[in-house]
C-alpha positions as CSV (number, residue, x, y, z in Angstrom):
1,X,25.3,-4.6,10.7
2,X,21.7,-4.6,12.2
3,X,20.8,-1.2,13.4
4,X,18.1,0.4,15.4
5,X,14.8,2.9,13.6
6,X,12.9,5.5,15.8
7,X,9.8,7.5,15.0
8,X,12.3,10.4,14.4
9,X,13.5,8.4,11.8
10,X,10.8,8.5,9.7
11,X,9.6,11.6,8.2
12,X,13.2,11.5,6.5
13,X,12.8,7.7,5.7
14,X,9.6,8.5,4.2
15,X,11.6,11.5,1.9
16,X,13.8,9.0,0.5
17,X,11.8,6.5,-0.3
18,X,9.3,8.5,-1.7
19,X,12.2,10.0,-4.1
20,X,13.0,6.3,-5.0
21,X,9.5,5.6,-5.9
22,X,9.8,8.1,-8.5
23,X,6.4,9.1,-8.3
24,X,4.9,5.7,-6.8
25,X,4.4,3.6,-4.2
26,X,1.6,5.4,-2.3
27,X,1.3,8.1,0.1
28,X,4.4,8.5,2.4
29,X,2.7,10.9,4.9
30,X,-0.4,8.3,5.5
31,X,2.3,5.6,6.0
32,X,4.2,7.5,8.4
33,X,1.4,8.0,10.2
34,X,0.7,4.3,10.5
35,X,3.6,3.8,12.0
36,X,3.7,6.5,14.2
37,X,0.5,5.5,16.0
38,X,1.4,1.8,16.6
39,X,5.6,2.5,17.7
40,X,5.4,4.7,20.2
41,X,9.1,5.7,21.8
42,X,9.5,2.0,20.4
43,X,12.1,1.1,18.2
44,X,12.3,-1.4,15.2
45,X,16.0,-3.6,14.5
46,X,16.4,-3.5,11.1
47,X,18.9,-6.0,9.4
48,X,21.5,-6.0,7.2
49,X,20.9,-8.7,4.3
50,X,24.3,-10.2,4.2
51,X,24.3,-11.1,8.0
52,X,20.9,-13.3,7.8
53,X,21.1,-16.4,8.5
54,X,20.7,-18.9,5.1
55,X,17.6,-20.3,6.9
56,X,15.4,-17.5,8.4
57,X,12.2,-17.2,7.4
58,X,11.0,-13.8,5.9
59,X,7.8,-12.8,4.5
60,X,7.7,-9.5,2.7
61,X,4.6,-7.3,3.6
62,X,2.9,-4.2,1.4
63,X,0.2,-2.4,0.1
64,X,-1.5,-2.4,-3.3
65,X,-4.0,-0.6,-5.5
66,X,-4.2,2.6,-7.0
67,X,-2.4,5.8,-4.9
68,X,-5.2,7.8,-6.0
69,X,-7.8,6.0,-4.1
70,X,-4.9,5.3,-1.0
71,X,-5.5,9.1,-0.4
72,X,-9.2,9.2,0.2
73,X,-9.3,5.6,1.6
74,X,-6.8,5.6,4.5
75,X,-6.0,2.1,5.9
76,X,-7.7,1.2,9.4
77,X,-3.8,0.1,9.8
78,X,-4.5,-4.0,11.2
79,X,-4.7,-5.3,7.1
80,X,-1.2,-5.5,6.7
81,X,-0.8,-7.7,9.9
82,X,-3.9,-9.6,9.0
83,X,-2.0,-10.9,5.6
84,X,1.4,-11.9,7.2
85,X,-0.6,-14.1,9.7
86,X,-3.1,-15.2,7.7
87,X,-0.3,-16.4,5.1
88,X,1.3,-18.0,8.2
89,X,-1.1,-19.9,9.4
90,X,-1.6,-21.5,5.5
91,X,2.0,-22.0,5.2
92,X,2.1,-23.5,8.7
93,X,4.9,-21.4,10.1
94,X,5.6,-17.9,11.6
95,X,8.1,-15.6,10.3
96,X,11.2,-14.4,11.5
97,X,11.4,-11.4,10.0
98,X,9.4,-9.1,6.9
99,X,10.5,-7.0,4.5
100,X,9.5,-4.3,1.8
101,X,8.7,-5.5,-1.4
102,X,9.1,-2.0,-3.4
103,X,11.0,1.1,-1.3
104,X,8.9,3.3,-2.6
105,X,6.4,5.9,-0.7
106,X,4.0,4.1,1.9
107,X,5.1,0.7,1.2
108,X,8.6,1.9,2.8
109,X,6.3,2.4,5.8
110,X,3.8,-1.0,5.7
111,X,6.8,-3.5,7.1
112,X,7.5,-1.2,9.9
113,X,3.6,-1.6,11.0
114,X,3.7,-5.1,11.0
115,X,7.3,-4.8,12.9
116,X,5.9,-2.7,15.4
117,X,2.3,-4.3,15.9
118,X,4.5,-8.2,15.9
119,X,8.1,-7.3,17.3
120,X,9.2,-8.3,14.0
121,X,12.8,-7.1,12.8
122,X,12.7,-5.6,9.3
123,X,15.4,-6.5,6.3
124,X,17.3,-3.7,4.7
125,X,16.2,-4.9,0.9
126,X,13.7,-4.9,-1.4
127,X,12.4,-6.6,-4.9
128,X,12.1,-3.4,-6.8
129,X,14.8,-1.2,-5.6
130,X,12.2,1.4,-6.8
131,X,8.4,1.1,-7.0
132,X,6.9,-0.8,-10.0
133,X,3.0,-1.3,-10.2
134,X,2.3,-4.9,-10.5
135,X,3.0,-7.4,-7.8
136,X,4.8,-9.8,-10.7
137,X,7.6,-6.7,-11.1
138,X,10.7,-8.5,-8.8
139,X,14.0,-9.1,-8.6
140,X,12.5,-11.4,-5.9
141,X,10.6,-13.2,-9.2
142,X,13.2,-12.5,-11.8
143,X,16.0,-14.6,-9.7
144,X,13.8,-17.5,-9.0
145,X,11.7,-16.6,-5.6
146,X,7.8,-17.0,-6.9
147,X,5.2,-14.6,-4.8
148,X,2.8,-17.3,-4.6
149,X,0.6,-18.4,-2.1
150,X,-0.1,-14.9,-1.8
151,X,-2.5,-13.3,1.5
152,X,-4.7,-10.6,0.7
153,X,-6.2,-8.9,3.7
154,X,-9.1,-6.1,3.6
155,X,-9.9,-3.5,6.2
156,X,-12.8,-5.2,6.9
157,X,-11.3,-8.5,7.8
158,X,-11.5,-10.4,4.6
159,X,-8.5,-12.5,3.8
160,X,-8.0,-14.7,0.6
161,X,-5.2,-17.0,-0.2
162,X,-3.9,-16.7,-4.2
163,X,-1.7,-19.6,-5.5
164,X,-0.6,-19.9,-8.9
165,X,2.4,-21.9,-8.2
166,X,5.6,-20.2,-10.5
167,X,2.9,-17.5,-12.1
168,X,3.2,-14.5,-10.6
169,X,1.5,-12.7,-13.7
170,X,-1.6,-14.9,-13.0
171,X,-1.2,-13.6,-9.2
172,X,-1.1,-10.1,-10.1
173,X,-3.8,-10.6,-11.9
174,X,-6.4,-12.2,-9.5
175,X,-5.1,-9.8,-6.5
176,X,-5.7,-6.8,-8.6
177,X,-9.6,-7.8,-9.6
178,X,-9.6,-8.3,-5.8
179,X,-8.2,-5.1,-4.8
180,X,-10.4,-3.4,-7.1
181,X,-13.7,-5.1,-5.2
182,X,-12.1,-4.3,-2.2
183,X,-12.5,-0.6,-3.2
184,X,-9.3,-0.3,-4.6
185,X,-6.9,-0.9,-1.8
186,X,-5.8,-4.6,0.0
187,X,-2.8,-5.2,2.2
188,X,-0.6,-8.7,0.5
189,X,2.2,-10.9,2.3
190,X,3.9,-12.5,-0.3
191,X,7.2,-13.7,-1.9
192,X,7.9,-15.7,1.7
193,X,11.3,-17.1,1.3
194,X,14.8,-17.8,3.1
195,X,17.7,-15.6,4.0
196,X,19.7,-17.0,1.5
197,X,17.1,-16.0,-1.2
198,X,16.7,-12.1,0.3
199,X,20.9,-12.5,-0.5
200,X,20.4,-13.9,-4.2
201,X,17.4,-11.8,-5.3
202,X,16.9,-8.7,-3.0
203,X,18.5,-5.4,-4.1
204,X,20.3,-4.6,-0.8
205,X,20.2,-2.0,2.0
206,X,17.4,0.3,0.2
207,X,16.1,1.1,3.4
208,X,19.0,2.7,5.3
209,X,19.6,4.4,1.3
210,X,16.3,5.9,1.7
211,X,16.9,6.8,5.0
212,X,19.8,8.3,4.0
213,X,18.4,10.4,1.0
214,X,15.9,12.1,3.1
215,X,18.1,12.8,5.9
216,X,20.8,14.2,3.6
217,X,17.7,16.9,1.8
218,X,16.8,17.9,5.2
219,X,20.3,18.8,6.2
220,X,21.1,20.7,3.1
221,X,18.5,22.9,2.9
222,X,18.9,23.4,6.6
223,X,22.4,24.8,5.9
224,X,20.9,26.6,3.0
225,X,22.8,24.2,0.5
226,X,21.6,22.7,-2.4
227,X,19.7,19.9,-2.0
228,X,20.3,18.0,-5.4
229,X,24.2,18.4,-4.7
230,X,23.2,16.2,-1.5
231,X,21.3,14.1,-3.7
232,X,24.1,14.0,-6.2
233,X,26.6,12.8,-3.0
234,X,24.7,10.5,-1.5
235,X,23.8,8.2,-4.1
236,X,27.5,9.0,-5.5
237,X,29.0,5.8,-3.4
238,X,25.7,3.2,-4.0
239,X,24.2,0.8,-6.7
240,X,22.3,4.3,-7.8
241,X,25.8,6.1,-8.5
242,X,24.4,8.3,-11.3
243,X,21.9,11.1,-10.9
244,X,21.0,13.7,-14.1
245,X,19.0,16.4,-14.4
246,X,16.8,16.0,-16.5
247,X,14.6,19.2,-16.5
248,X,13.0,22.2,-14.9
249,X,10.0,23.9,-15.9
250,X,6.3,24.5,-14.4
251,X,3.7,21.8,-14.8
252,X,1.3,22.8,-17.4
253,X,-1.4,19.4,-17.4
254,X,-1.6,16.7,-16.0
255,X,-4.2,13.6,-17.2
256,X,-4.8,11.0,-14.6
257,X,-7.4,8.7,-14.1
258,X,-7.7,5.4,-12.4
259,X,-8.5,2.3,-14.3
260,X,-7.8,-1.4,-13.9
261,X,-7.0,-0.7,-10.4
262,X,-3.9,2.0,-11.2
263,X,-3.5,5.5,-11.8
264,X,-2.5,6.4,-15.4
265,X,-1.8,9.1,-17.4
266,X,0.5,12.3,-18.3
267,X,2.8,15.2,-17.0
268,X,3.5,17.7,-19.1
269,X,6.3,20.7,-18.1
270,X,6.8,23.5,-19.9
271,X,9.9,25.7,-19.3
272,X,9.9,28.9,-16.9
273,X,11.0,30.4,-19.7
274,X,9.1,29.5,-22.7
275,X,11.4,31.0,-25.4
276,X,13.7,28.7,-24.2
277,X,13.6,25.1,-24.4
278,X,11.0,22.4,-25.3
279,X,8.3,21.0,-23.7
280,X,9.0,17.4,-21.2
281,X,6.5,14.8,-20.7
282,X,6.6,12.1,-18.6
283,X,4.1,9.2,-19.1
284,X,3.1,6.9,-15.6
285,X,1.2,4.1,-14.6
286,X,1.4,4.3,-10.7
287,X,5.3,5.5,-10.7
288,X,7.1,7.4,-14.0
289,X,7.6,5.5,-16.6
290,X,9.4,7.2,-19.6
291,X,10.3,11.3,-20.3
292,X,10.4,12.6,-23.2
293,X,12.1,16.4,-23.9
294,X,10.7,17.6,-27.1
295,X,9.4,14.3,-27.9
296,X,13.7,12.7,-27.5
297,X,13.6,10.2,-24.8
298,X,16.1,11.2,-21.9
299,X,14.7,8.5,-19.6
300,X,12.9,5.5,-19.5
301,X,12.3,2.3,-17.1
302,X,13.4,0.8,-14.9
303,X,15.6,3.6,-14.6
304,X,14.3,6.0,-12.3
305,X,12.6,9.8,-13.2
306,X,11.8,11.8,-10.2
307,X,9.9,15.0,-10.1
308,X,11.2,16.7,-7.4
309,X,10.3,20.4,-6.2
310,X,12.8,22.7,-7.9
311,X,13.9,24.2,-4.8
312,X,13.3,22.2,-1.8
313,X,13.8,18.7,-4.0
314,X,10.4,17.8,-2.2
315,X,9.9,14.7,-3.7
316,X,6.2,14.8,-5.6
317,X,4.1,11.5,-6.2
318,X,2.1,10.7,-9.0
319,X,-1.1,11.5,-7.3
320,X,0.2,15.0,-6.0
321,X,1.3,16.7,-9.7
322,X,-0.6,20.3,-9.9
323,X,-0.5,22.6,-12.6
324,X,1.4,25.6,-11.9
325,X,4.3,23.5,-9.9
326,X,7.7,24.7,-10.2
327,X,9.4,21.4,-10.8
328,X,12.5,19.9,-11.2
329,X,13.1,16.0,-12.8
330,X,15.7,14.2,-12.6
331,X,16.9,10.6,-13.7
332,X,18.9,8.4,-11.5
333,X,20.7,4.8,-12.9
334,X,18.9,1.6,-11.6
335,X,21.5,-1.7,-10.0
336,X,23.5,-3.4,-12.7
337,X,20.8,-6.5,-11.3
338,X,18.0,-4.7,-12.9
339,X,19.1,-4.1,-15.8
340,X,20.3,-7.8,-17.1
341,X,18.1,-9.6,-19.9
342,X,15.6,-10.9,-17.7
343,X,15.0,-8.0,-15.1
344,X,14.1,-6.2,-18.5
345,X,11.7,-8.2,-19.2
346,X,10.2,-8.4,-16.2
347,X,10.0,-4.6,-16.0
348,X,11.8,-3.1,-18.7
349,X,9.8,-0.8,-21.4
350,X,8.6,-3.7,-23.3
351,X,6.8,-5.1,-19.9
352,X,4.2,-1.7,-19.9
353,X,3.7,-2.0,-23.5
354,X,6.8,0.5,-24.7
355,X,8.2,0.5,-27.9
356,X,11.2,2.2,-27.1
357,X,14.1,0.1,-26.0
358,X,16.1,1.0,-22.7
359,X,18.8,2.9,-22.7
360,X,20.9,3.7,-19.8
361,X,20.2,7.2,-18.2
362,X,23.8,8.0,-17.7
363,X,24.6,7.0,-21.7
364,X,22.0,8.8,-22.9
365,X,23.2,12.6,-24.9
């Protein structure tokens, strides 16, 4: 059922998904923001993907680049709109609706711009059901939606149209050199397709999930109850039904540095207690992509690894890791639909240059 989202919505909408992002997906706050200034007392219909009709039209809107340079390069807020109609007026037809392409961090948030600046309605899906860090990383892609023609959109008003027919590596490719000589950031509409494709290759309702996540943190520690217990609950009943911890400890280093357009490096924790336990490491590009507890990996993608603050469960990006953080990770199972053969490849370990081979998190010892 199609259902109604407020501005009070989304500082908890932006919690969730920022959890889901595990670590990714951009700056939540400067999303929320976004949205905030162009909704108003407004509201946005979002809907359900099993009641779309087989033939609406529904172009997926989003950010990319590197989430360290989103945070010192806010959006002027008019690129995301820019893409969906400049990739409208190429295809020769408007869209009925747009969508996330990852749910994680500010590109929970880009959609519900566009929705709000067009009167758009938003779906309740994705093509991550997570946040991945290249554009070619879909379920959308992996069950037989291509992202191409693809419309980039800059804050100054530059717009470029990317078509590489059935290779979305190749598209990845070309918008990321872009991005990068954009200054790191550019606003895509991609992966345009039907409402019987969102069906077939979106992972479902990770929108009102996210929604619910935040909203479900907020009310625990409200009632001075645990947060990861509401976690734990919440996602009890979903496609994400399993939730581990995986450790706490204090952050004792991080590397980072951007390069080839994405933030990569290294977390390490060390426990509170340091005659007790081993060190964890997690490893990201963009969003988490493998932990390691005394060098034994507990988690790995697509699966997803969280660091979360070990009280409030404050979910913490990438981009916001500081030593002396008092941290807690934990690993939550990924759809059955991205975990098959080809989803793996797509975005399984060996797709970021992994040797390890994926495990599931709730198998693991």
């Amino acid at each position: 059922m199609s259902w109604q989202l407020t501005a009070g919505d989304l500082p908890d909408l932006a919690r969730g998904a920022t959890l889901l992002g595990t670590g990714g997906g951009g700056d939540p706050y400067i999303g929320k923001m976004l949205v905030e200034r162009v909704l108003g007392e407004r509201s946005i219909t979002v809907l359900d993907p099993d009641e779309l009709a087989d033939d609406l039209f529904v172009i997926p809107t989003a950010q990319m680049g590197a989430p360290t340079v989103m945070i010192e390069k806010i959006p002027a807020g008019t690129e995301p709109t820019l893409a969906l109609r400049t990739l409208e007026a190429h295809l020769g037809r408007r869209a009925d609706a747009t969508m996330p392409i990852e749910c994680g961090g500010i590109n929970s948030m880009i959609p519900l711009v566009v929705a709000a600046e067009t009167g758009l309605p938003v779906v309740d899906a994705d093509g991550m059901g997570r946040a991945f860090p290249e554009l070619s990383m879909e379920t959308f892609a992996v069950y037989g939606v291509h992202g191409s023609p693809l419309a980039l959109a800059g804050e100054r008003g530059e717009r470029v149209i990317i078509d590489t027919g059935d290779d979305d590596r190749q598209m990845e490719w070309l918008a990321r050199g872009i991005t990068i000589r954009l200054g790191g950031v550019g606003h895509i509409a991609e992966y345009a397709m039907s409402g019987a494709d969102v069906r077939r290759t979106a992972v479902p309702r990770t929108m009102s999930m996210a929604l619910a996540l935040g909203r479900a943190i907020r009310l625990a520690r409200e009632a001075h109850r645990s947060p990861f217990d509401a976690i734990a609950d919440t996602l009890a009943p979903t496609l994400y039904s399993h939730v581990r911890d995986l450790f706490v400890g204090k952050v004792t280093d991080v590397e980072r540095r951007t390069t080839d357009g994405f933030a990569k490096g290294r977390a390490v924790i060390s426990p509170l207690d340091p005659a007790n336990g081993e060190t964890f490491e997690i490893s990201f590009q963009n969003e988490n992509l493998i932990a390691r507890r005394g060098g034994r990996v507990v988690a790995i993608v697509p699966d997803l690894i969280c660091v979360v603050d070990h009280e409030s469960a404050e979910p913490i990006t990438t981009e916001g890791l500081r030593y002396g953080q008092r941290v807690r990770v934990l690993g939550i199972s990924t759809p059955e639909m991205m975990r098959t053969p080809g989803a793996l490849a797509a975005f399984g370990p060996s797709a970021f240059g992994l040797t390890e081979e994926f495990v599931p998190v709730e198998t693991r010892a």
